[in-house]
ROVO-211323 format. One record per residue: residue in three letters; chain; x, y, z of N, C-alpha, C in turn. Coordinates in Angstrom, 2 decimals, decimal comma. Atoms other than C-alpha are relative to their C-alpha. Example, Ala and Ser with C-alpha at 12.3 -4.5 7.8 and 13.67 -1.06 7.14 Angstrom:
{"ALA" "A" {0,89 -1,19 0,00} {12,30 -4,50 7,80} {0,90 1,20 0,00}}
{"SER" "A" {-0,82 -1,19 -0,06} {13,67 -1,06 7,14} {-0,77 1,09 0,73}}
END
This chain:
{"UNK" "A" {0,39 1,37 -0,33} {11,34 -105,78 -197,56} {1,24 -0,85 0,31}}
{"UNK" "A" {-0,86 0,68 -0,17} {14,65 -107,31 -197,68} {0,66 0,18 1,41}}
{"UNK" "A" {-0,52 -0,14 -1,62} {15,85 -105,20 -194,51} {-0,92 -0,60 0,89}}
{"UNK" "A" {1,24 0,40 -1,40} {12,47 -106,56 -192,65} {0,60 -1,67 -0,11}}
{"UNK" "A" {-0,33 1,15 0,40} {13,75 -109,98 -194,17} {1,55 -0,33 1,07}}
{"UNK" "A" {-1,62 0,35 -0,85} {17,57 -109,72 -192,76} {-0,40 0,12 1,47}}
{"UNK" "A" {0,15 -0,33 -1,20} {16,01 -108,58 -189,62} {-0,31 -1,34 0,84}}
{"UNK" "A" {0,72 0,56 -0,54} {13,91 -111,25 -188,95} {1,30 -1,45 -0,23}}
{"UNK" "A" {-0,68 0,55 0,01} {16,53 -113,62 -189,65} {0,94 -0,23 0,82}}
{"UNK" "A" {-0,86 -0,47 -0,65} {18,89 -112,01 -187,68} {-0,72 -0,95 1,84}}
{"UNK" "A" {0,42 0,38 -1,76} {15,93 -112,78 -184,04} {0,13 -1,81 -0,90}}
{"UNK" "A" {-0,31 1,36 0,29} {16,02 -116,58 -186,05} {1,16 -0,45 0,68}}
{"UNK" "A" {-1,14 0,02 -0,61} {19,54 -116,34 -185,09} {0,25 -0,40 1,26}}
{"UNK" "A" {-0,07 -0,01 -1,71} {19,31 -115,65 -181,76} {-0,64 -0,73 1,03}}
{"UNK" "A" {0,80 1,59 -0,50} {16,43 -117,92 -181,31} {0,70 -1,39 0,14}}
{"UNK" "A" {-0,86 0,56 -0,18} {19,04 -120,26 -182,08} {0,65 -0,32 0,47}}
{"UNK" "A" {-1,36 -0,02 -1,47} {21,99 -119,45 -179,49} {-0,55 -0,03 0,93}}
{"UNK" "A" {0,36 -0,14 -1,30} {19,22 -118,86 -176,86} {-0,08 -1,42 0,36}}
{"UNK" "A" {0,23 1,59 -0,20} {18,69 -122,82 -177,39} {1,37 -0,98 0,28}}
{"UNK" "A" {-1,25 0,61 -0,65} {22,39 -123,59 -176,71} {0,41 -0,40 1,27}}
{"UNK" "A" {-0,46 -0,07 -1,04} {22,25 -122,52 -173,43} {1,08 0,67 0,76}}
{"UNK" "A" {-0,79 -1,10 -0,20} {24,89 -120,02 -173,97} {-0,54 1,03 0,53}}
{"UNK" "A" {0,53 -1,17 -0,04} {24,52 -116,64 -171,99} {1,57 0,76 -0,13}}
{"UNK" "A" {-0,72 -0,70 0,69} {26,17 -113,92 -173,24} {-0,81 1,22 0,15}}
{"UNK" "A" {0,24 -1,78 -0,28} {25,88 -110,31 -172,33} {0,03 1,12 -1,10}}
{"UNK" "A" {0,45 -0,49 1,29} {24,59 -107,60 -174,80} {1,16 1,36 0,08}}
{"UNK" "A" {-1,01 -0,87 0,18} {27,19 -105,55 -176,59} {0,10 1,30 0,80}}
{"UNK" "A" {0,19 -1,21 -0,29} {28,47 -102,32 -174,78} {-0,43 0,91 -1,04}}
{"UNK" "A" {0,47 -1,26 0,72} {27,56 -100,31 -177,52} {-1,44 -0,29 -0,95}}
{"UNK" "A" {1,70 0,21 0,40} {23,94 -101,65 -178,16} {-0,48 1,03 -0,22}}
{"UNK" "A" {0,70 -0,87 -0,30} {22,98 -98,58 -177,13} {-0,01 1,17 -1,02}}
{"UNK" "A" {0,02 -0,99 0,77} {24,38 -96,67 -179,69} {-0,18 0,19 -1,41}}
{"UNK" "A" {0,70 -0,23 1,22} {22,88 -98,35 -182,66} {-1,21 0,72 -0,32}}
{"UNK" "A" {1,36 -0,59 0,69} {20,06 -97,33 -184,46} {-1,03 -1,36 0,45}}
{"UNK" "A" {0,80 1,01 -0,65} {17,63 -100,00 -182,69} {-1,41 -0,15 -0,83}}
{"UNK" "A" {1,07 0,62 0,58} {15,02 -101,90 -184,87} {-0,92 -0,44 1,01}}
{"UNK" "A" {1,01 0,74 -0,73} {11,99 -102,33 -183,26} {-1,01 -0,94 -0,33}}
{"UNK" "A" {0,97 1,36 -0,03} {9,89 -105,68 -183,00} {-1,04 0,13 0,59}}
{"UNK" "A" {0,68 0,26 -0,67} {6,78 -106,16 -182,16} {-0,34 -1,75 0,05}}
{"UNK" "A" {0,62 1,17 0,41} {5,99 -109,92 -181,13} {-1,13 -0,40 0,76}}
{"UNK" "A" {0,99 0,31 -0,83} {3,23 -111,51 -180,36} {-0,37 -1,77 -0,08}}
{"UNK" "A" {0,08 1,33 -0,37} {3,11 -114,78 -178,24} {-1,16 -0,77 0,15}}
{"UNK" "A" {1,42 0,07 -0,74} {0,27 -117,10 -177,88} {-0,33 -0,51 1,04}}
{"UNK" "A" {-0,04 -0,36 -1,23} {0,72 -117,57 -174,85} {1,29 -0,13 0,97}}
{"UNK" "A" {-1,29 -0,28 -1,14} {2,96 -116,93 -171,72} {0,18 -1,06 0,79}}
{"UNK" "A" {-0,56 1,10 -0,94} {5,19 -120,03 -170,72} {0,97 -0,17 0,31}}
{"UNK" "A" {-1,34 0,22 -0,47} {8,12 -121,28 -169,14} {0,37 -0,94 -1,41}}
{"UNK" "A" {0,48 1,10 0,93} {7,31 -123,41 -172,47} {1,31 1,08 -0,85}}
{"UNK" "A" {-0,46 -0,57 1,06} {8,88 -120,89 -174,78} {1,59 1,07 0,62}}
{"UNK" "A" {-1,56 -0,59 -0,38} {12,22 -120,14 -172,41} {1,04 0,31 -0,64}}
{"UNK" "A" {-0,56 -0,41 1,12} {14,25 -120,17 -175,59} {0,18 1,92 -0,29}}
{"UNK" "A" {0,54 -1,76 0,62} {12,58 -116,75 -176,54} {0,59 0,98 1,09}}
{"UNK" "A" {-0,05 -0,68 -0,74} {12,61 -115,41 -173,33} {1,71 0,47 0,61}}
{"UNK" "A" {-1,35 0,38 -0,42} {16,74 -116,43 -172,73} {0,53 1,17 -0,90}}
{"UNK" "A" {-0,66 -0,75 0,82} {17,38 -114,61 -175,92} {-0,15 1,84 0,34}}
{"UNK" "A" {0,07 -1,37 -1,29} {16,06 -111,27 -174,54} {0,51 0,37 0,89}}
{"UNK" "A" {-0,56 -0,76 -1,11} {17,02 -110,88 -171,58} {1,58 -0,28 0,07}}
{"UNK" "A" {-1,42 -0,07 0,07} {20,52 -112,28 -172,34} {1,19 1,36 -0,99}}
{"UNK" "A" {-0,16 -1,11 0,92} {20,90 -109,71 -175,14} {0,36 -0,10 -1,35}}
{"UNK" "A" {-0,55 0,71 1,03} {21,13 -111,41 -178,19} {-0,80 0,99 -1,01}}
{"UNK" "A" {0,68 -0,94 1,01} {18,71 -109,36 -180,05} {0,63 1,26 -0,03}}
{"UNK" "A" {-0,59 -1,34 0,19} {20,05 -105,89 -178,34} {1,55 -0,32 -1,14}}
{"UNK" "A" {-0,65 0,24 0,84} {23,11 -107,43 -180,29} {0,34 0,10 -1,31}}
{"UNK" "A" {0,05 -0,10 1,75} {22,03 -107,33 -183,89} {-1,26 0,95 0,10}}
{"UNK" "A" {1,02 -0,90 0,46} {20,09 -103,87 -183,03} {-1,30 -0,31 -0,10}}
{"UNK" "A" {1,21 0,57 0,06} {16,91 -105,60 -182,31} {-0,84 0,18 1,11}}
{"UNK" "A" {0,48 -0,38 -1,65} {14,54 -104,10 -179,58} {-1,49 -0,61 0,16}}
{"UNK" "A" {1,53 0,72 -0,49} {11,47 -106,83 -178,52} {-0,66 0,73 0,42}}
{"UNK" "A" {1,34 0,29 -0,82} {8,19 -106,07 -177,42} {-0,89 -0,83 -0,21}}
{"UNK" "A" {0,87 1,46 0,05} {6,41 -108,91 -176,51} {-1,13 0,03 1,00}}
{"UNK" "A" {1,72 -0,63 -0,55} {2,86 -108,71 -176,07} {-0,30 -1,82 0,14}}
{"UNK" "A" {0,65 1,24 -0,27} {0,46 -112,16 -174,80} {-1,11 0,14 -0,83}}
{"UNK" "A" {1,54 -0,01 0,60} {-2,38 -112,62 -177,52} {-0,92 -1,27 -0,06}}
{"UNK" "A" {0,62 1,55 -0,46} {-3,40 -115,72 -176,12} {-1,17 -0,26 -1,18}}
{"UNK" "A" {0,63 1,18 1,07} {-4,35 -118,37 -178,80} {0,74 0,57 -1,24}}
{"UNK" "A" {-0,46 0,63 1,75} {-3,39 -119,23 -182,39} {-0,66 1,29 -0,70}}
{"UNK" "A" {0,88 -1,07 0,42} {-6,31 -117,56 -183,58} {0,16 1,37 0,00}}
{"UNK" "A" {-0,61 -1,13 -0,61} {-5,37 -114,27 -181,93} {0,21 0,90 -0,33}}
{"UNK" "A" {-1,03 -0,77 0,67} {-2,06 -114,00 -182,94} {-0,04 -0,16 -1,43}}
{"UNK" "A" {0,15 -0,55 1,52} {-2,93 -114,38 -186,73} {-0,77 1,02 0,25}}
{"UNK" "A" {1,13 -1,31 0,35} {-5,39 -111,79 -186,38} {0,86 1,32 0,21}}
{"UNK" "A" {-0,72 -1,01 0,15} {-2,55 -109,76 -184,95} {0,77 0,32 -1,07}}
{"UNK" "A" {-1,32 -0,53 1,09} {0,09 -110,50 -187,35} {-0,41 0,37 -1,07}}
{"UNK" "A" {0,36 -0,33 1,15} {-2,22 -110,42 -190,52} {-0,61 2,27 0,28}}
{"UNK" "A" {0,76 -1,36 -0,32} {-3,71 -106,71 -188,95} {1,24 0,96 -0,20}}
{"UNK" "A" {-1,56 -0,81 0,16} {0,16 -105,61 -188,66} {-0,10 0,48 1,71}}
{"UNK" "A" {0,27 -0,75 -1,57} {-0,52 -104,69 -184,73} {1,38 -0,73 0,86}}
{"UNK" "A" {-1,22 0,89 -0,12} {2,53 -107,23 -184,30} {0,91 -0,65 -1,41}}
{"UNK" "A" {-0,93 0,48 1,33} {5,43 -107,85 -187,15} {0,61 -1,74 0,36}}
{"UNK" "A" {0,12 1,41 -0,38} {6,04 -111,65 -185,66} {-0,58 -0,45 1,05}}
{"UNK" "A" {1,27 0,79 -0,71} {3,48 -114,15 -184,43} {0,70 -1,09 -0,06}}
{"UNK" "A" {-0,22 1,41 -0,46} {4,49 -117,12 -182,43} {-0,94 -0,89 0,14}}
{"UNK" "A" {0,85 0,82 0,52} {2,56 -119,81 -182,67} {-0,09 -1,18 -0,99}}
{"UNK" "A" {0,00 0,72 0,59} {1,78 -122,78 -184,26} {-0,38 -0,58 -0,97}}
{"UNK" "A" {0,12 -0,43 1,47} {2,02 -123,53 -187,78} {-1,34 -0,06 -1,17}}
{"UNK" "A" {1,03 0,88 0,33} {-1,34 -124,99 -188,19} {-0,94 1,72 -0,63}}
{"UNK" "A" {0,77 -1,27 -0,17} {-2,53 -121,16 -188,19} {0,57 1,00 -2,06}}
{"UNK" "A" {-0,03 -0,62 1,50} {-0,69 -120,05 -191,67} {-0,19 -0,84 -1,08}}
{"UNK" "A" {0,39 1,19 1,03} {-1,96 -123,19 -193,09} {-1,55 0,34 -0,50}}
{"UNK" "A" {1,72 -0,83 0,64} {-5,58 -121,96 -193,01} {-0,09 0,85 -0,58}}
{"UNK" "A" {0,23 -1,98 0,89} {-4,63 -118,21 -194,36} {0,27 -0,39 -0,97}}
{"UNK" "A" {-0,37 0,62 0,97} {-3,01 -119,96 -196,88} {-1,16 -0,95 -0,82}}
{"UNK" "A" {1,34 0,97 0,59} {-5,91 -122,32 -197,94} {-1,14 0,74 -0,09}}
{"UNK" "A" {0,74 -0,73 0,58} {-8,03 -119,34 -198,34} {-0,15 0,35 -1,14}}
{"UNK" "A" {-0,08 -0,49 1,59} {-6,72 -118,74 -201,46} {0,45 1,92 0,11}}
{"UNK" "A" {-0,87 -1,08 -0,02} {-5,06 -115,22 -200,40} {0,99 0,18 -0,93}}
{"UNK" "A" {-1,11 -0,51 0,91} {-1,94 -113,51 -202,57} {1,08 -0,09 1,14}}
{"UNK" "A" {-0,99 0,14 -1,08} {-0,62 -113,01 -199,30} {0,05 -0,85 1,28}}
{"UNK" "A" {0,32 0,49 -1,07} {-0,15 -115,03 -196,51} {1,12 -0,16 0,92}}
{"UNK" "A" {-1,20 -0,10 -0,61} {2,07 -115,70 -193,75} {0,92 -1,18 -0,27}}
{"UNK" "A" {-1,06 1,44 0,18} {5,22 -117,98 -193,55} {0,80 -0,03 1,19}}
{"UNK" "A" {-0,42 0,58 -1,57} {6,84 -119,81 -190,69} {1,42 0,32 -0,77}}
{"UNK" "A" {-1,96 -0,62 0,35} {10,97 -118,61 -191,16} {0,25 -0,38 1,27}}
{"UNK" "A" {-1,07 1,36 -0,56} {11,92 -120,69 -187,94} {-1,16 -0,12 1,18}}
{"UNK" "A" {0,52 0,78 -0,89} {11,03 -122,92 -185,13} {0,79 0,33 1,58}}
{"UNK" "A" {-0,31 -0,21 -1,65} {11,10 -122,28 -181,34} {-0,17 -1,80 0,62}}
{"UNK" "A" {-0,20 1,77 -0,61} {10,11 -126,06 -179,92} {-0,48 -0,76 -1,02}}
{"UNK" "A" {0,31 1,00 0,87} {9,69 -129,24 -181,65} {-0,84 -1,41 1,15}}
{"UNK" "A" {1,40 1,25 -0,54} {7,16 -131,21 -178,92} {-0,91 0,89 0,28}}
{"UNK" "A" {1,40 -0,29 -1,09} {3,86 -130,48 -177,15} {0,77 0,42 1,09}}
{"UNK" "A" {-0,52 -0,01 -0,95} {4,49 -128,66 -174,39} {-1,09 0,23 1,21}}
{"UNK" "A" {1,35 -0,16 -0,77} {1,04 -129,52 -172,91} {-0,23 -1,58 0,83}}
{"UNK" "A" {0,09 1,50 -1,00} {0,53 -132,34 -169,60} {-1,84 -0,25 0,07}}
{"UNK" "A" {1,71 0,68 -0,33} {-2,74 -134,31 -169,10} {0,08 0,07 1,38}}
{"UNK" "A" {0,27 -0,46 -1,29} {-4,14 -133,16 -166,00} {-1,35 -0,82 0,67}}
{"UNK" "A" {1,08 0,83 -0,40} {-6,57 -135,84 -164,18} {-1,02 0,79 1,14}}
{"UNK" "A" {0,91 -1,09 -1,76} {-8,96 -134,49 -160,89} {0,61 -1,52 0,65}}
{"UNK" "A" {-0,56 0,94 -0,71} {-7,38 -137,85 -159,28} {1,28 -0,49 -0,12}}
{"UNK" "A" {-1,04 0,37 -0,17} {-4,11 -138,82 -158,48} {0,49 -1,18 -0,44}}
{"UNK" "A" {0,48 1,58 0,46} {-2,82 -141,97 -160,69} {1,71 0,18 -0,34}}
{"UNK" "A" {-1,94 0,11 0,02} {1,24 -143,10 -160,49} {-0,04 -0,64 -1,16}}
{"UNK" "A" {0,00 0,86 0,64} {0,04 -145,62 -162,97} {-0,64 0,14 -1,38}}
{"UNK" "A" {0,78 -0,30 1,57} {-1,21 -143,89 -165,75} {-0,03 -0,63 -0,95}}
{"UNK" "A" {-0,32 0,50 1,15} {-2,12 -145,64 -169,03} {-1,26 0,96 -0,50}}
{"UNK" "A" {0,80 -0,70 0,93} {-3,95 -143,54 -172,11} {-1,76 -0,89 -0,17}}
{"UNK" "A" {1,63 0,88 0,21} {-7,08 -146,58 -172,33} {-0,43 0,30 0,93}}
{"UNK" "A" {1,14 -0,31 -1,21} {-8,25 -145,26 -168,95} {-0,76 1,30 -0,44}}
{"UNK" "A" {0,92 -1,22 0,74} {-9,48 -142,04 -171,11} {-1,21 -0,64 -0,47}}
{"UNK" "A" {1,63 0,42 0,58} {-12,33 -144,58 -172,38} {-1,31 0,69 1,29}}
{"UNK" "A" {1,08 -0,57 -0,49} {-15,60 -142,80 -171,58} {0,09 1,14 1,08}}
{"UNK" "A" {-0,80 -1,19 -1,00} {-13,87 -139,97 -170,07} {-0,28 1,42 -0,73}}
{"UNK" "A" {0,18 -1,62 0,78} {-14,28 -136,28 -171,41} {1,32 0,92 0,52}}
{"UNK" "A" {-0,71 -0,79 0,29} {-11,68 -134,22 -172,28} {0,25 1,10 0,17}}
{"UNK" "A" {-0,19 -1,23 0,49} {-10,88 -130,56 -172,33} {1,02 0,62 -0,73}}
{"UNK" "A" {-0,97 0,27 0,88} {-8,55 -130,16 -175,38} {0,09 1,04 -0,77}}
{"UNK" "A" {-0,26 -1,12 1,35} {-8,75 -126,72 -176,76} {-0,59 0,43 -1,19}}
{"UNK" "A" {0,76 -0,80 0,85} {-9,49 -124,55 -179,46} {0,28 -1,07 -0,99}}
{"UNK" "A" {0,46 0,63 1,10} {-10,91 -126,93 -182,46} {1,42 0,70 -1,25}}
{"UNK" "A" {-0,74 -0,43 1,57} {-7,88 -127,12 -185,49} {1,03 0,63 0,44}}
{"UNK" "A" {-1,53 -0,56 -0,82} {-5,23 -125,62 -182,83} {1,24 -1,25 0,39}}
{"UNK" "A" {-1,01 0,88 0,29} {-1,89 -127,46 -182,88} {-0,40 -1,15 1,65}}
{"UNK" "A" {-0,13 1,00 -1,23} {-2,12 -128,67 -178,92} {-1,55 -0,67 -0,35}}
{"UNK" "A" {1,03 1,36 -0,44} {-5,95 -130,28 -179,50} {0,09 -0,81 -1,23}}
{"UNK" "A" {-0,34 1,27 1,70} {-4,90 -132,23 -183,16} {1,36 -0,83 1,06}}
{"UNK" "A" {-1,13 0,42 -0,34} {-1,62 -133,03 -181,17} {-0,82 -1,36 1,14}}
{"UNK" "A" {0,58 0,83 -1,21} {-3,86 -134,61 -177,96} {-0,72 -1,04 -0,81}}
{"UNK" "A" {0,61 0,67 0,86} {-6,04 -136,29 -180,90} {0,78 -1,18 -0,95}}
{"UNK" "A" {-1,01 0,90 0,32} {-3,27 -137,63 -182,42} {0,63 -1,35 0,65}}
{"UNK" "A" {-0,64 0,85 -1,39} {-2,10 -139,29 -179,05} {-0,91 -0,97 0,56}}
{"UNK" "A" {1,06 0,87 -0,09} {-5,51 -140,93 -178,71} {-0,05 -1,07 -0,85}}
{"UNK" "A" {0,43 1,37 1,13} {-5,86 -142,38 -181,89} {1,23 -0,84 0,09}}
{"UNK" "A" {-1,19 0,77 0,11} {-1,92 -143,46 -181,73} {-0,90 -1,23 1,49}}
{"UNK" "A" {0,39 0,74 -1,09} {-3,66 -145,25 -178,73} {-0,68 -0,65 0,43}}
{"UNK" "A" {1,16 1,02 0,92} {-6,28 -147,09 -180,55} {-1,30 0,67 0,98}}
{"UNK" "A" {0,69 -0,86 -0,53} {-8,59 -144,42 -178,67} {-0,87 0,34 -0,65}}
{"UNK" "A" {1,18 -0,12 0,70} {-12,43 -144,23 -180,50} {0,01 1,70 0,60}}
{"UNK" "A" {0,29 -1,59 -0,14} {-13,06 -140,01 -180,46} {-1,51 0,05 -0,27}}
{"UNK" "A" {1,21 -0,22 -0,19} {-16,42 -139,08 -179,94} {-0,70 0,55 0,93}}
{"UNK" "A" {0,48 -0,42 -1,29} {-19,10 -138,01 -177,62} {-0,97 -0,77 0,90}}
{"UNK" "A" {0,96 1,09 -0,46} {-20,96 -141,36 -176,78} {1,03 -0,93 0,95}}
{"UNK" "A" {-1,12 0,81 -0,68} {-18,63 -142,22 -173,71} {-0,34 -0,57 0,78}}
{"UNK" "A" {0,67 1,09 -0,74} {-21,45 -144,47 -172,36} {0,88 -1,83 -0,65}}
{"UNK" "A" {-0,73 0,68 0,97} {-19,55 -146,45 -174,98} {1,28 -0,44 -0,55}}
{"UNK" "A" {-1,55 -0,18 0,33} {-15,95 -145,68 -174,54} {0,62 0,54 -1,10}}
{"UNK" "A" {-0,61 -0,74 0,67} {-15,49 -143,23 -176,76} {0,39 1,20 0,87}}
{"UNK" "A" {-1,10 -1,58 -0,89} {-13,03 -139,83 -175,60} {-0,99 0,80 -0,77}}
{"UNK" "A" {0,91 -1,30 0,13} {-15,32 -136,70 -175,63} {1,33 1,00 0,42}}
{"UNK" "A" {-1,08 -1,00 -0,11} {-12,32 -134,42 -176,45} {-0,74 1,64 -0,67}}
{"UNK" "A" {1,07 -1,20 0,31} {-14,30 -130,90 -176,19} {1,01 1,34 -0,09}}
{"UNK" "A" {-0,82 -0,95 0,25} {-13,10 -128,29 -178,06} {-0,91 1,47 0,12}}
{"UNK" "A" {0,70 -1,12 -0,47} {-15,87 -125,72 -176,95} {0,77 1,21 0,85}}
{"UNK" "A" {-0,41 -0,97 -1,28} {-13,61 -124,19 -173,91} {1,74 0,29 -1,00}}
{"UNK" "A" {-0,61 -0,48 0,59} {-11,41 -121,69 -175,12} {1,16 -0,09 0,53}}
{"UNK" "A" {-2,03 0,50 -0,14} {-7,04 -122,19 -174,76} {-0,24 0,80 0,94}}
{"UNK" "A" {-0,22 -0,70 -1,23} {-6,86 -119,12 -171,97} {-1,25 -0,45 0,94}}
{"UNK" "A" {0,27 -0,17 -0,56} {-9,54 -120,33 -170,13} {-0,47 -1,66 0,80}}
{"UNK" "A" {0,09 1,22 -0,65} {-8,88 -124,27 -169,72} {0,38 -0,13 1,26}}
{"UNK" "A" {-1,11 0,45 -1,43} {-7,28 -124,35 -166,49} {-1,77 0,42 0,84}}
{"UNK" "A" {1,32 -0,70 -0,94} {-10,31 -121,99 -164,69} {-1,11 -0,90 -0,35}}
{"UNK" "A" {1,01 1,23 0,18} {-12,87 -124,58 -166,35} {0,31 -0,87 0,68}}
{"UNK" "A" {-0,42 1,48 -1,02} {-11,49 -127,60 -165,09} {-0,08 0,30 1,15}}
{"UNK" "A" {0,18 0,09 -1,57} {-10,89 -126,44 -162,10} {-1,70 0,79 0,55}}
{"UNK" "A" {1,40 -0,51 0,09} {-14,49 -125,21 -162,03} {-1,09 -1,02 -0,01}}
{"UNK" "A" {0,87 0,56 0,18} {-15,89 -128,41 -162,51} {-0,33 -0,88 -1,27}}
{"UNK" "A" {0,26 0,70 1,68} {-15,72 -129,35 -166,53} {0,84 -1,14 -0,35}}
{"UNK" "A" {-1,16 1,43 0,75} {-14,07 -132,51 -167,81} {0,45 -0,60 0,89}}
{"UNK" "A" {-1,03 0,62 -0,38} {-12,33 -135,13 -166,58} {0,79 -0,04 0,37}}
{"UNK" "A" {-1,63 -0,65 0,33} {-9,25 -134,24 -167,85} {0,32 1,12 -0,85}}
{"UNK" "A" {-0,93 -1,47 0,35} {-7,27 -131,22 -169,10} {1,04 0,20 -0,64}}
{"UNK" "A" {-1,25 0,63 0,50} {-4,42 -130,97 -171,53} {0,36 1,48 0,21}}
{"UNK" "A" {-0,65 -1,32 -0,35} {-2,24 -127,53 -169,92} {1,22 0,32 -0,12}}
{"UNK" "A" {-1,98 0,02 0,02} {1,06 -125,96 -170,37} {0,07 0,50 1,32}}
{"UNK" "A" {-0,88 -0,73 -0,68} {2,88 -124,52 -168,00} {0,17 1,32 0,37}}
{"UNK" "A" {-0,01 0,39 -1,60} {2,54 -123,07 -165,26} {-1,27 -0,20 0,51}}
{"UNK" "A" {1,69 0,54 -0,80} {-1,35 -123,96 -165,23} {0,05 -1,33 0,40}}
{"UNK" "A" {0,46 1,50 -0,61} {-0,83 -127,60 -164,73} {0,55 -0,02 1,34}}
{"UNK" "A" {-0,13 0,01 -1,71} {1,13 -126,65 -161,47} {-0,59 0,39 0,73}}
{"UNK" "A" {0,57 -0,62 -0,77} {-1,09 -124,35 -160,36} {-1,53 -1,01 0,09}}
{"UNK" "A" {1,25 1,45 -0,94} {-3,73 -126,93 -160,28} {0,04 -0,75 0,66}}
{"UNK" "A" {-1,11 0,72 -0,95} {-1,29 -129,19 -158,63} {-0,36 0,49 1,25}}
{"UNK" "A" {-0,22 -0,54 -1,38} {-1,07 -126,96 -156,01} {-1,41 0,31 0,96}}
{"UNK" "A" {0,83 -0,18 -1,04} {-4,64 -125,72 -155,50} {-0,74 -1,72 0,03}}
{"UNK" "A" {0,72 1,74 -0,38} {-5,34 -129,87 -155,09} {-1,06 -0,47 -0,71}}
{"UNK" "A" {0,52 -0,02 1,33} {-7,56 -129,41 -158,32} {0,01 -1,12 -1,24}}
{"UNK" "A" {-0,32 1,05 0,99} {-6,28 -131,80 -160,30} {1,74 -0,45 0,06}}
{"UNK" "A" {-1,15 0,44 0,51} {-3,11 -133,73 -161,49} {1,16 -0,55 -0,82}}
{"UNK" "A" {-0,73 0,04 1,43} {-0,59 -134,28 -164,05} {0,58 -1,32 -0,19}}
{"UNK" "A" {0,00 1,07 0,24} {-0,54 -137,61 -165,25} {1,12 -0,65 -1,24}}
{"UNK" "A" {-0,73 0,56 0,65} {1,24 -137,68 -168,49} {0,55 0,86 -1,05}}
{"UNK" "A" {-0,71 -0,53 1,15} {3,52 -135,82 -171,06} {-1,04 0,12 -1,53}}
{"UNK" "A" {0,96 0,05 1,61} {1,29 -135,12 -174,43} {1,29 0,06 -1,13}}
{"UNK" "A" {-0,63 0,03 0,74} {4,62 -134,06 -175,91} {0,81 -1,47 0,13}}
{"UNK" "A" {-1,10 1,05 -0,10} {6,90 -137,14 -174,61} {-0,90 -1,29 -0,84}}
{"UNK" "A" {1,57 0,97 0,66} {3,35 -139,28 -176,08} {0,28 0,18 -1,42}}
{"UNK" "A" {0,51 0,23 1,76} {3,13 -137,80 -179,52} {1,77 0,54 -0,65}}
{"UNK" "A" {-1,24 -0,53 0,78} {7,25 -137,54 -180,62} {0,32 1,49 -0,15}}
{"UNK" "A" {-0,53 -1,01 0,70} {8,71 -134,87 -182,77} {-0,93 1,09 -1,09}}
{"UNK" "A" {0,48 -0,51 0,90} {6,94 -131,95 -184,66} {0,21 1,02 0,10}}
{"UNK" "A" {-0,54 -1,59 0,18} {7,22 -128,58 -185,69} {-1,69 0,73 0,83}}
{"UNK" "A" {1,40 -0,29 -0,71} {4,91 -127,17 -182,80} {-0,20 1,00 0,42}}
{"UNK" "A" {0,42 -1,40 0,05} {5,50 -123,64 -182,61} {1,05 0,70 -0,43}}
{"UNK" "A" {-0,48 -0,31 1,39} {6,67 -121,55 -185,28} {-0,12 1,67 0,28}}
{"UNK" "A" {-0,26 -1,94 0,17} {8,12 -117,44 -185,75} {-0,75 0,03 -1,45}}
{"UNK" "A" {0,36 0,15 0,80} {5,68 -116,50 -188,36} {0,15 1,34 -0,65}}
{"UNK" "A" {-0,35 -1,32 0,34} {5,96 -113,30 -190,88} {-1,39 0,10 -0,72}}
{"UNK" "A" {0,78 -0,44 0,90} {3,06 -111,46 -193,12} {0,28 1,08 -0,33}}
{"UNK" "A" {0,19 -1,23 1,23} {3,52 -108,79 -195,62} {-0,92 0,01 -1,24}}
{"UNK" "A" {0,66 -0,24 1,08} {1,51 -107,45 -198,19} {0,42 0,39 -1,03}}
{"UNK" "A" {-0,87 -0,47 1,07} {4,12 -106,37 -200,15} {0,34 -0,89 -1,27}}
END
């Protein structure tokens, strides 16, 4: 346990330097350690989580004997199911997810041991073009905000109420119908399908709606709701 412990400390590390902006080329003799293998699993695939991706391919892991595979288990949900199953030894993701395993009342549960970003890295996506965005034009508007109790639709909820924004589904009335029915991988293809209003997407779905003339990106959710710990390297053992 302690070597799975130094290990995981070790990609902490590197998670670290990849956020400097330093690149740095992976030792010549990577090759001739004894190579620890990782499995991680992301919840999903963005330009969002470039950090991660910097540290890889720059070689920071082959560095401290550390060989990624990084799988997409799109959503929160997911990737606990991976990491608690063991099908992945770290789950990215956001922290909101070892807060529930934990409030089960388990022996074991997982624990967040470091942080990849500290905003939202999800844009409000309109079907109309608006230079002039303000958050009170969401009155009586409907939403599409993600999986219910997932960090990005509490984060968008947050940004409402900071915005003296009534939540509800009576938006004859000006309340926000923020619908958490449509599942995280499959907001972008809804919206642009027809559902909601608006759309809260990372990256690279809010461009690609951009582009097919679908909709448009109106306003920052992270630059809206500050600073938080919004997606998290998480561990589980049973040991």
């Amino acid at each position: 346990m302690f070597k799975k412990i130094s290990t995981l400390l070790a990609v902490a590390t590197s998670l670290a330097l990849s956020v400097t902006g330093c690149t740095k080329a992976a030792s010549s003799d990577a090759t001739d350690k004894d190579m620890t293998k990782l499995t991680v699993g992301e919840v999903t695939h963005s330009i969002f989580y470039a950090p991660q991706y910097a540290a890889i391919t720059q070689g920071f892991f082959d560095e401290e004997g550390i060989e990624i595979d990084l799988i997409n288990t799109q959503g929160a949900d997911k990737t606990m199911a991976a990491l608690l199953s063991g099908e992945v030894d770290i789950g990215l993701m956001g922290p909101e997810a070892s807060i529930y395993v934990y409030n089960k009342g388990n022996d074991n549960y997982a624990v967040n041991f470091a942080q990849l970003t500290q905003k939202d890295g999800s844009f409000l996506v309109s079907r109309e073009k608006n230079d002039n965005f303000s958050f009170d034009q969401l009155k009586g508007k409907e939403v599409l905000g993600g999986r219910k109790g997932g960090v990005p639709e509490m984060t968008l909820e947050y940004v409402l109420k900071k915005n003296n924004l009534t939540l509800g589904t009576n938006t004859k009335s000006g309340e926000v119908n923020v619908r958490t029915d449509v599942k995280f991988n499959v907001l972008s293809g809804s919206f642009a399908g027809g559902e909601g209003d608006y759309v809260a997407l990372f990256e690279p779905a809010a461009s690609e709606i951009e582009k097919q003339g679908k909709g448009y990106v109106v306003a920052s959710i992270g630059e809206a709701s500050g600073l938080i710990d919004y997606t998290t390297c998480l561990l589980y053992s049973s040991d």
